[in-house]
DRENDO-1510 file (C-alpha; in Angstrom, 1 decimal, always signed):
<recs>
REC; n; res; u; v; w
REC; 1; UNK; +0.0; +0.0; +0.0 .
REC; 2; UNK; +2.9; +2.2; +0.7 .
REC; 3; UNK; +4.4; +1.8; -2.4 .
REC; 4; UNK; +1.4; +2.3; -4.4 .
REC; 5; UNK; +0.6; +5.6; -2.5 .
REC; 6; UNK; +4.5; +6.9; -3.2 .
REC; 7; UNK; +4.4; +6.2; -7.0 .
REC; 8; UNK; +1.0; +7.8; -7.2 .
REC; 9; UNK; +3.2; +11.0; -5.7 .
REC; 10; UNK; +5.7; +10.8; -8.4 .
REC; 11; UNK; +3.1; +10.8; -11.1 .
REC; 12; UNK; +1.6; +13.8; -9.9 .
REC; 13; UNK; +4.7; +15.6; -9.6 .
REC; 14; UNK; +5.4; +15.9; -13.3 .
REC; 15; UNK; +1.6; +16.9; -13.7 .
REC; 16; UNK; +2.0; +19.8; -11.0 .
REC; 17; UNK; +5.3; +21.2; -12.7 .
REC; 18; UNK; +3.9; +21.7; -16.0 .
REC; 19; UNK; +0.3; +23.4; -15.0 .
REC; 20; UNK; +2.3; +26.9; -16.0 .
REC; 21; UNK; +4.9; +26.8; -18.0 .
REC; 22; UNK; +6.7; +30.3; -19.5 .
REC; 23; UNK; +7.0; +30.9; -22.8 .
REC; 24; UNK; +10.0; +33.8; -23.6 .
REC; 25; UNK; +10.9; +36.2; -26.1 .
REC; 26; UNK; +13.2; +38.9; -26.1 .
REC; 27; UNK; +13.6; +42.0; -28.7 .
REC; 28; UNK; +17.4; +41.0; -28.5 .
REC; 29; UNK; +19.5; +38.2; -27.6 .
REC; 30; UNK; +22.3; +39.8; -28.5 .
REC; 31; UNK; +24.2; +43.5; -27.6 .
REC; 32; UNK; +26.9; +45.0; -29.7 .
REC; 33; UNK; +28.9; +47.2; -28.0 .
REC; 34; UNK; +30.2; +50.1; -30.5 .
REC; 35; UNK; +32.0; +53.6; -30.2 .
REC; 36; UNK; +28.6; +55.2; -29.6 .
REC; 37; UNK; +27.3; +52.6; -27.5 .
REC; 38; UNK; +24.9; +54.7; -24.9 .
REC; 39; UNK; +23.3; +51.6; -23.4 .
REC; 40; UNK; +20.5; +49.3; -24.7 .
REC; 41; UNK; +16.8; +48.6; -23.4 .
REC; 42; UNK; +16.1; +44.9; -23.7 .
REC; 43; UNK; +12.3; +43.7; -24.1 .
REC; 44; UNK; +11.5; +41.0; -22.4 .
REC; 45; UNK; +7.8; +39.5; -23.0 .
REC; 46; UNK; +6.1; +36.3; -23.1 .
REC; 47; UNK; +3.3; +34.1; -21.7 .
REC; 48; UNK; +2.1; +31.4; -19.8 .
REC; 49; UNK; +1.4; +28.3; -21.2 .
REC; 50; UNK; -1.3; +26.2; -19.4 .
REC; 51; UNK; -2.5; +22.6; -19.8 .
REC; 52; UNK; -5.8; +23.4; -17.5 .
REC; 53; UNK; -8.0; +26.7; -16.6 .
REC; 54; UNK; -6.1; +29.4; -14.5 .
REC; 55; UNK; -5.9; +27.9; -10.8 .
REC; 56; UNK; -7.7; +29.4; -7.9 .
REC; 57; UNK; -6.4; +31.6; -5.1 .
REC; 58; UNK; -3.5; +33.8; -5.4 .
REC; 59; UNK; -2.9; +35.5; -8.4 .
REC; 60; UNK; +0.0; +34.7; -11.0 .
REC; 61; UNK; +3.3; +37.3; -10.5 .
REC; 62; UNK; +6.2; +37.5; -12.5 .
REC; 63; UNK; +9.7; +38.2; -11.5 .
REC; 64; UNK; +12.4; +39.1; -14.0 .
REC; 65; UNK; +16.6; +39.1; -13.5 .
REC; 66; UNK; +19.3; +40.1; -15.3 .
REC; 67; UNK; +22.5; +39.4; -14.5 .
REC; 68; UNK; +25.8; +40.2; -15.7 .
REC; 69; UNK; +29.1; +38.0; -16.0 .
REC; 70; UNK; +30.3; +37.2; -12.3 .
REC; 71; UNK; +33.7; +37.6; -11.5 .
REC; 72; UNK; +35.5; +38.0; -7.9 .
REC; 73; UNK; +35.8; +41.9; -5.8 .
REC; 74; UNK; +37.9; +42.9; -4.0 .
REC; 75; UNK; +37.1; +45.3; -1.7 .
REC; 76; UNK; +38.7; +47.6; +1.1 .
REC; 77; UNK; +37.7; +49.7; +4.1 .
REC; 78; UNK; +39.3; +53.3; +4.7 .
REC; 79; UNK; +39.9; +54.7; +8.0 .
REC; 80; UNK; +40.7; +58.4; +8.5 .
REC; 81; UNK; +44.6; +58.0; +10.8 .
REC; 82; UNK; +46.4; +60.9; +11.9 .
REC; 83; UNK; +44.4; +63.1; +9.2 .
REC; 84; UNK; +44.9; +60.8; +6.2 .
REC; 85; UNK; +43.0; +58.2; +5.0 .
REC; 86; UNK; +44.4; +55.0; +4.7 .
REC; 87; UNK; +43.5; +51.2; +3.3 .
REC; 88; UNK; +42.7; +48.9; +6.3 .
REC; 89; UNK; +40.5; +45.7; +6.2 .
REC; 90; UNK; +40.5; +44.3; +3.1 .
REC; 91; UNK; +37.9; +41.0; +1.8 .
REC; 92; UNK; +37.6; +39.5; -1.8 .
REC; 93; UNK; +33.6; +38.9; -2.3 .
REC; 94; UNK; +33.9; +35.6; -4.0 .
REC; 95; UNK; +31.5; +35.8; -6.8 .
REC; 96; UNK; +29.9; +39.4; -8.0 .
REC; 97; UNK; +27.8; +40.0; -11.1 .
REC; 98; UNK; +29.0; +42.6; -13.1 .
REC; 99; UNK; +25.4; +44.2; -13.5 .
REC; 100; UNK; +21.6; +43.0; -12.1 .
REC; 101; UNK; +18.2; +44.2; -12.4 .
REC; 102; UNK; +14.9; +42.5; -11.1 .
REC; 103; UNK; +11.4; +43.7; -12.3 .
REC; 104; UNK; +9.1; +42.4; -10.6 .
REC; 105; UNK; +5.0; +42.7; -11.2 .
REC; 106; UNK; +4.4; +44.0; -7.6 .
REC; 107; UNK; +6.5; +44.7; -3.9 .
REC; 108; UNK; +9.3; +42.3; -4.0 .
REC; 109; UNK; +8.2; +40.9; -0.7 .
REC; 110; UNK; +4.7; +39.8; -2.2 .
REC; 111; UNK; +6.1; +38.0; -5.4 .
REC; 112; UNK; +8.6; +35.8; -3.2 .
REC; 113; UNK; +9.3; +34.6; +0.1 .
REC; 114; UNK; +13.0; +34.4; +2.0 .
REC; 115; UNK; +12.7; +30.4; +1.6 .
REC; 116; UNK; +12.3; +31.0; -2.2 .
REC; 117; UNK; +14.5; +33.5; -2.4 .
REC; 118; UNK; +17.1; +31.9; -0.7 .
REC; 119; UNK; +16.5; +28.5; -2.9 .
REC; 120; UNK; +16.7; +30.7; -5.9 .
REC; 121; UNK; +19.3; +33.4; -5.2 .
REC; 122; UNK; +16.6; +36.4; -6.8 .
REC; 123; UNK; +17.6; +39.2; -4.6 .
REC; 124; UNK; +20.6; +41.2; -5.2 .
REC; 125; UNK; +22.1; +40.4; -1.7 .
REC; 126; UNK; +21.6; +36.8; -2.6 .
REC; 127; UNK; +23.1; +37.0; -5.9 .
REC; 128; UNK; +26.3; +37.8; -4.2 .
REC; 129; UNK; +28.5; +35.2; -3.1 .
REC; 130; UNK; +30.7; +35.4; +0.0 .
REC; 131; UNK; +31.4; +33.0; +2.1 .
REC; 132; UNK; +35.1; +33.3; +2.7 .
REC; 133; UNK; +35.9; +36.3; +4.8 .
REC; 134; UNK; +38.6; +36.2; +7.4 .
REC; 135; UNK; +37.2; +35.5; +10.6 .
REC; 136; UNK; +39.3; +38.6; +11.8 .
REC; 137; UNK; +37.8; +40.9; +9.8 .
REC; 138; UNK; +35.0; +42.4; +12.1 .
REC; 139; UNK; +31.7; +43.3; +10.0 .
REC; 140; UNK; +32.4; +41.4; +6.9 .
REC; 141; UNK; +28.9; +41.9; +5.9 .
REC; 142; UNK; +29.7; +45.6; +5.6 .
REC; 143; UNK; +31.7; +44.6; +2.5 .
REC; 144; UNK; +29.1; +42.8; +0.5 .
REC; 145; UNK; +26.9; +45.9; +1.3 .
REC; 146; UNK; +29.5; +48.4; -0.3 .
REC; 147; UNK; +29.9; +46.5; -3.4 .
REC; 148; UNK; +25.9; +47.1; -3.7 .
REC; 149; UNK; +25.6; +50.6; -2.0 .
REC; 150; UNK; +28.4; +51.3; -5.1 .
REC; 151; UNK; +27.1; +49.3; -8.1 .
REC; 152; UNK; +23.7; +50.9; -7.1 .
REC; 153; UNK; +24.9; +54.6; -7.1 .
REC; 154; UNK; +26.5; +53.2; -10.7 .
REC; 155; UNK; +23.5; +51.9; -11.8 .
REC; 156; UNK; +24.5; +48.9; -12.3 .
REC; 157; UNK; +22.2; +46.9; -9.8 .
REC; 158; UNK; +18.3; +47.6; -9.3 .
REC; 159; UNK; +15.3; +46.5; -8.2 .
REC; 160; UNK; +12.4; +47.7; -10.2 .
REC; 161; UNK; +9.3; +47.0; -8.2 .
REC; 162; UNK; +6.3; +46.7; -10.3 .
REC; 163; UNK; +7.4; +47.2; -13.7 .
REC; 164; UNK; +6.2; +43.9; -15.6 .
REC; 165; UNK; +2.6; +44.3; -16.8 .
REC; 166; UNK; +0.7; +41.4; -16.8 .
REC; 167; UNK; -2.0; +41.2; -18.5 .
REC; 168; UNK; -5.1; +38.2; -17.5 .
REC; 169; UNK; -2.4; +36.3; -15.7 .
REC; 170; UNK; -1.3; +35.1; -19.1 .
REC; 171; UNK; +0.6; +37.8; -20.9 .
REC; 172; UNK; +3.8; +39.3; -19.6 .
REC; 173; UNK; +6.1; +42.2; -20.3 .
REC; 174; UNK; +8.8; +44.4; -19.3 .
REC; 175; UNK; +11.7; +46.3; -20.2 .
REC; 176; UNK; +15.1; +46.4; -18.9 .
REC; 177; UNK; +17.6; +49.4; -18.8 .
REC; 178; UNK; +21.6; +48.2; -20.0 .
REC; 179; UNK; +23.8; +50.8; -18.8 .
REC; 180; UNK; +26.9; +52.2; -21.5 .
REC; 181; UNK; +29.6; +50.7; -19.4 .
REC; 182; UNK; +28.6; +46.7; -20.0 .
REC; 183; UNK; +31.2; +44.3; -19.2 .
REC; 184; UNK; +31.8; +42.0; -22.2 .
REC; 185; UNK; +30.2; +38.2; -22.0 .
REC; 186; UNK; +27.5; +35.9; -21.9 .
REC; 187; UNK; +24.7; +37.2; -19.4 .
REC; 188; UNK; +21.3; +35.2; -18.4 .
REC; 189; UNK; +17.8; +36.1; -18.4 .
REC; 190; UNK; +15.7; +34.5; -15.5 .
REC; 191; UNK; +11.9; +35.0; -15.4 .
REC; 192; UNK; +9.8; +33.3; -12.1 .
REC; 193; UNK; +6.3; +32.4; -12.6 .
REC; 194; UNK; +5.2; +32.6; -8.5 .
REC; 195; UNK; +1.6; +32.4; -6.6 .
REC; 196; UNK; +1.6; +33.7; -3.2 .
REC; 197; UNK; +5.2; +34.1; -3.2 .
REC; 198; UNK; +6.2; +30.7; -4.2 .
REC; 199; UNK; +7.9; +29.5; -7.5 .
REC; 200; UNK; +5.4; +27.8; -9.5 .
REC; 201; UNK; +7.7; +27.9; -13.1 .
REC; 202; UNK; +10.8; +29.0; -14.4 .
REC; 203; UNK; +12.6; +30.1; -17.4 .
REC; 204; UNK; +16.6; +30.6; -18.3 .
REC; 205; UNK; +17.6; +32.1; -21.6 .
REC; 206; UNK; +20.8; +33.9; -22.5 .
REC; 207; UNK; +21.9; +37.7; -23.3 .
REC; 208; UNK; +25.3; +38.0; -25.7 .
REC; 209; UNK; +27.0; +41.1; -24.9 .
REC; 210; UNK; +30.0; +41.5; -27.1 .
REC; 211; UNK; +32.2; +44.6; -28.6 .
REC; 212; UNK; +32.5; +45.0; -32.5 .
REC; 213; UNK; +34.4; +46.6; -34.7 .
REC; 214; UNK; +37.2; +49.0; -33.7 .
REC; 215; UNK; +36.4; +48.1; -30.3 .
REC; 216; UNK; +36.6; +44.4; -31.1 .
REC; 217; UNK; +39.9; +44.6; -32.9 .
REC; 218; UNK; +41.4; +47.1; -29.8 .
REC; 219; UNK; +40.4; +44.6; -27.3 .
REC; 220; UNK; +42.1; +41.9; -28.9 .
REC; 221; UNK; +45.1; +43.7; -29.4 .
REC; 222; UNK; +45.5; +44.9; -25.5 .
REC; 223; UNK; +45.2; +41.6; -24.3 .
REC; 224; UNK; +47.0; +39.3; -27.5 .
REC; 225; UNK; +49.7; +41.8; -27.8 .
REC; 226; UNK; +49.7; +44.0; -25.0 .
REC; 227; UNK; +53.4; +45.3; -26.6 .
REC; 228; UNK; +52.0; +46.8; -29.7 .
REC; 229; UNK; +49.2; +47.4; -28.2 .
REC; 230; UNK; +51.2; +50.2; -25.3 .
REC; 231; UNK; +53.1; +51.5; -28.4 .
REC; 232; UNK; +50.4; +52.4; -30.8 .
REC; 233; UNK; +48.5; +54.2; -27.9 .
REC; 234; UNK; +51.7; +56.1; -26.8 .
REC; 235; UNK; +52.0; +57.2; -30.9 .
REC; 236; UNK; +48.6; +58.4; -30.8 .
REC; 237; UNK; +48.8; +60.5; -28.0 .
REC; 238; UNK; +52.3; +61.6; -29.4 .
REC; 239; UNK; +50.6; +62.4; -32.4 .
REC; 240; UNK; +47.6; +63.8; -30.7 .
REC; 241; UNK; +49.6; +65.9; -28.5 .
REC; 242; UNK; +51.9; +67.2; -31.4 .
REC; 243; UNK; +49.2; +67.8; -34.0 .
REC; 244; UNK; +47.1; +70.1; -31.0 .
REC; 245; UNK; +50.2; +72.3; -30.4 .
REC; 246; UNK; +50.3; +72.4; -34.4 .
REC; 247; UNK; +47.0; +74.0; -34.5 .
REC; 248; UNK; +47.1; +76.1; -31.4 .
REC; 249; UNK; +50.3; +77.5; -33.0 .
REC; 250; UNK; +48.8; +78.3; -36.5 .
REC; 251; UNK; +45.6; +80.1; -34.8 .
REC; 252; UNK; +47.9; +82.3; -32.6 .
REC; 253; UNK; +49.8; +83.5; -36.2 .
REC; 254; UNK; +46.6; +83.8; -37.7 .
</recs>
């Protein structure tokens, strides 16, 4: 009896995962960063694919992040000594991403609970990884919240409470700000189907951000043949330098 009651659960499972299911599409899944690259606004849209009518009780929100390309941070705390300040405490936050943005179709605390939240890693402090400060280092916590009191300030991180429309609890769209100063690589799209702040689907797609052109080729160079790369940049501001005097000399004579 046992048995029959636990394989009854497990083909109910598969049954309960798929009642919503997201359907994606973005306006761009890919970014080309170019000399007059001012930042890019990415449209993300879609809907929910059911097998059955809309379920009962809370209604359907939708949560969207972007993140950029993680990488390691190392950060330092300044104390003012003696009239100067100087570097103290220092602590590498293991894993940052390079930029982040949640929109979310209501309050951030109403689309998802801590336990999901946690089990997902939505929020920007739990998209930040650090687990390995010193044990010296008094408020290591302070760290983590500098890198986001700064990347905030920079634009770079946001939470963007309701800014996804959705329309009949089936349609869904929103629209998320790229700042000029991307980092280059691959960066992920996550989108949370949730009722009464738990995950009921979800949906990962990926963003190519990637310089062209002049950019491409200069990018290359600096880190290919860093060499060449030092000289050419020390003849163009020779150049530069030389052919402003030029000009500054002729208008004086003129």
């Amino acid at each position: 009896m046992l048995r029959l009651i636990i394989a009854l659960c497990l083909l109910c499972l598969p049954v309960q995962a798929a009642e919503e299911q997201v359907v994606l599409g973005l306006s761009q899944d890919r970014v080309s960063i170019t000399a007059n690259f001012d930042g890019s606004d990415i449209l993300v849209f879609g809907a929910v694919k059911r097998e059955a009518p809309i379920p009962q009780g809370p209604p359907l929100e939708v949560i969207v992040a972007v993140a950029g390309p993680s990488e390691p941070v190392t950060v330092r705390r300044k104390e003012k000594k003696f009239g100067i300040w100087v570097n103290t405490d220092s602590l590498v936050v293991d894993l940052a991403p390079s930029f982040y943005a949640v929109a979310t179709s209501a309050p951030f605390h109403e689309v998802l609970t801590n336990v999901e939240d946690l089990r997902h890693k939505v929020s920007i402090e739990r998209a930040i990884r650090s687990v390995g400060a010193d044990m010296s280092i008094q408020g290591a916590q302070d760290f983590t919240a500098a890198v986001i009191r700064i990347r905030e300030h920079e634009g770079l991180y946001s939470i963007r409470e309701n800014t996804v429309a959705v329309d009949e609890q089936t349609l869904f769209r929103t629209s998320i700000k790229m700042p000029s100063d991307l980092t280059e690589g691959n960066y992920s799209a996550r989108i949370f189907l949730t009722r009464g702040g738990n995950v009921v689907s979800s949906f990962e797609t990926a963003i190519n951000v990637r310089k062209v052109g002049l950019e491409r080729f200069l990018y290359n160079m600096s880190r290919e043949q860093p060499i060449w790369y030092g000289l050419m940049s020390l003849a163009i501001a020779i150049a530069a330098g030389w052919g402003a005097s030029t000009a500054f000399r002729l208008l004086r004579e003129n």
